[in-house]
C-alpha positions, 0 to 999 in steps of 0.5 A: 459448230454453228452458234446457233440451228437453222431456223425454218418458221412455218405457220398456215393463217388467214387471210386477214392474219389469224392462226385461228379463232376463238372457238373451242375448236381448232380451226383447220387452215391447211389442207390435206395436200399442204398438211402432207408438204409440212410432214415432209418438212418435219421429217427434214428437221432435227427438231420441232418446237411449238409454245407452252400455250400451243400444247395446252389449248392444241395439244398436238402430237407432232410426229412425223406422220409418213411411214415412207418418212420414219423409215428413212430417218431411220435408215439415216441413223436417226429417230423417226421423229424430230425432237420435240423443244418448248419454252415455258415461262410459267411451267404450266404443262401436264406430263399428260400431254400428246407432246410428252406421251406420243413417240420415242423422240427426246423432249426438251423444256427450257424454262427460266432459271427460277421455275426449273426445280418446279418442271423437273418435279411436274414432268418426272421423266417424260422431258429433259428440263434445261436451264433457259437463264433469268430472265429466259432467253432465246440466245442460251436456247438456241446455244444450247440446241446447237451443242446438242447437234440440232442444225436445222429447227422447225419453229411451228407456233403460236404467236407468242413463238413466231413472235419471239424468233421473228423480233429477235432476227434468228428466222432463216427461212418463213413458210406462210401459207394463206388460207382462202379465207377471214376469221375477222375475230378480234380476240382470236390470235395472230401471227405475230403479237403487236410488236416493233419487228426487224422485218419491215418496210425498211428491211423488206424480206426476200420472196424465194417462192410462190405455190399454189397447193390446192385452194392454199398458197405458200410463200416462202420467204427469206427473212435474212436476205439472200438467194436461197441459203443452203441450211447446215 
């Protein structure tokens, strides 16, 4: 069994890097194309993991949209939408949220030793609640998704997630699709956080494809090095 899932990091941001800006809507970076390109994406996936601020300011479903889709993951002996992983820190998360509510696929919470106790009562049964050590920490995460067969993981946001995976050198493959245009807002968010990355201009990633879809275009990038990796 391989210690860890294959990580597939995939973000749509702007042209001068934010994900979105600082409005209390939520800024449509994709299009409807590129949008169709990502559920194909989550339909080839085990799981799917987004951050707890994700949930709380986008509160996203994160289902596989495409009926065609759903059905031959189930044909496949699967569920017809990947399980559903976030990390929180804080245990600041309403069992009310699409994440916990929509569709019949597992959700799993890893959260620091100390605030387990604390989700368990807050989620009730709407999520499994795992053990992430004290302090948390990605490696007992990603151990812990391998023993429970998930081989390949869609790492979808925020930046405090692209962060995370990227600084800690467990990103596979990167899907960055620029949108045609700038946010130029300060106290919106990135892509990634201001930190010391392992990918930088003396470990420069590999380009293993440009597409233009639309009026985006996609880059995927192997962030590890390498042709092109056949994930598990």
């Amino acid at each position: 069994m391989s210690p860890r899932p294959y990580v597939l990091l995939s973000v749509a941001t702007a042209l001068d890097g934010y994900i979105d800006d600082s409005s209390s809507r939520r800024l449509l970076l994709s299009n409807g194309e590129d949008l169709e390109r990502v559920d194909a994406v989550r339909a080839s996936v085990d799981a799917i993991a987004v951050g707890a601020n994700t949930i709380r300011t986008d509160n996203p479903r994160l289902l596989v949209q495409s009926d065609s889709r759903r059905r031959q993951r189930l044909d496949a002996g699967l569920g017809a939408t990947p399980t559903k992983v976030t990390f929180s820190v804080t245990g600041d998360l309403d069992p009310a949220a699409h994440f916990f509510t929509t569709g019949d696929a597992d959700k799993l919470v890893y959260t620091p030793t100390g605030r387990r106790a604390r989700l368990i009562d807050t989620l009730g049964e709407v999520a499994t609640v795992v053990d992430a050590g004290e302090p948390f920490s990605l490696t007992t995460v990603l151990a812990d998704l391998a023993a429970r067969e998930v081989r390949r993981v869609m790492v979808e946001g925020g930046g405090v997630m692209h962060t995370l995976f990227l600084g800690a050198d467990v990103v596979d493959e990167l899907h960055l699709v620029y949108a045609p245009f700038f946010v130029g807002d300060t106290s919106a968010p990135r892509f990634v956080r201001p930190t010391p990355l392992p990918q930088n201009s003396a470990r420069r990633m590999t380009l293993a494809e440009t597409r233009q879809i639309g009026d985006v275009v996609l880059l995927r990038y192997l962030p590890l090095g390498g042709e092109n990796p056949s994930p598990p």
